[in-house]
C-alpha positions in Angstrom: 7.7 6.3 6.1 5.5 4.3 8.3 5.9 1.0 6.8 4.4 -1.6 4.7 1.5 -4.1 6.0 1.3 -6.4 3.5 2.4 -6.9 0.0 1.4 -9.1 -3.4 4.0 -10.0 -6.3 2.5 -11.1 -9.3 3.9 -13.6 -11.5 5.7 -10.6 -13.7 7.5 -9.0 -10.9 5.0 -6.2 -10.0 3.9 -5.6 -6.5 1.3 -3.9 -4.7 1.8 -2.7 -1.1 -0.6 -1.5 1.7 0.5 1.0 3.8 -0.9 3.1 6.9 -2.8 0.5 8.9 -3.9 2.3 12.4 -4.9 -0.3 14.7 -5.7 -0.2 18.2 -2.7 -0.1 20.7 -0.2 -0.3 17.8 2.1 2.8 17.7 1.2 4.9 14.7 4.1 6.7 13.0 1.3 8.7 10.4 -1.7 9.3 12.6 -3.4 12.0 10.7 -2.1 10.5 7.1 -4.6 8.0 5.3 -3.8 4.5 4.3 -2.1 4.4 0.8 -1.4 1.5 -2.0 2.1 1.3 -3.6 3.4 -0.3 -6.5 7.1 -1.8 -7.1 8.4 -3.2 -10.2 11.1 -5.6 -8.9 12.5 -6.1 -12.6 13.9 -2.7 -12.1 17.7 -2.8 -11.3 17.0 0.1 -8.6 13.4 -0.6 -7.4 11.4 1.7 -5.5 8.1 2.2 -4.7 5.5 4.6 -6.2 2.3 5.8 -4.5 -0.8 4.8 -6.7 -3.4 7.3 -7.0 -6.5 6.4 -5.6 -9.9 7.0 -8.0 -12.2 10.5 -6.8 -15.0 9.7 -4.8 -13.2 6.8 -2.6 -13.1 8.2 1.0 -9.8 8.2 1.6 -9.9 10.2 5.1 -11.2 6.5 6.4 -8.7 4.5 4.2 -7.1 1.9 6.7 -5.7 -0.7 4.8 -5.3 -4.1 5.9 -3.6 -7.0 3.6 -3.8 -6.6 0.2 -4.4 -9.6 -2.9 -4.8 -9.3 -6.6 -6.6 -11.1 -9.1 -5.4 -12.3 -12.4 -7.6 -12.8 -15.0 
């Protein structure tokens, strides 16, 4: 609902999305919603992307996402 900021696709056709990035003078669509982190599989014939849940104890209230990378081991 308020839009992607970045993505990552990994060699196997999954990606990882930020999302809810509140920035200063930049129109928020979410203001009272935390950032969040999607994933895609874009081998699916209908893709669509699924909220991942984020671990207890991470302070989500302050999440603001911005860019996202991954590291392949």
């Amino acid at each position: 609902e308020a839009g992607s900021e970045d993505i990552d696709i990994l060699p196997n056709g999954l990606a990882f999305i930020s999302s809810g990035l509140k920035y200063p003078g930049l129109k928020s669509f979410a203001s009272d919603k935390p950032g969040e982190i999607f994933l895609m599989d874009l081998n699916e014939d209908n893709p669509r992307a699924v909220e991942l849940r984020i671990s207890r104890g991470f302070d989500l209230a302050s999440f603001n996402p911005h860019g996202i990378s991954t590291y392949v081991d």
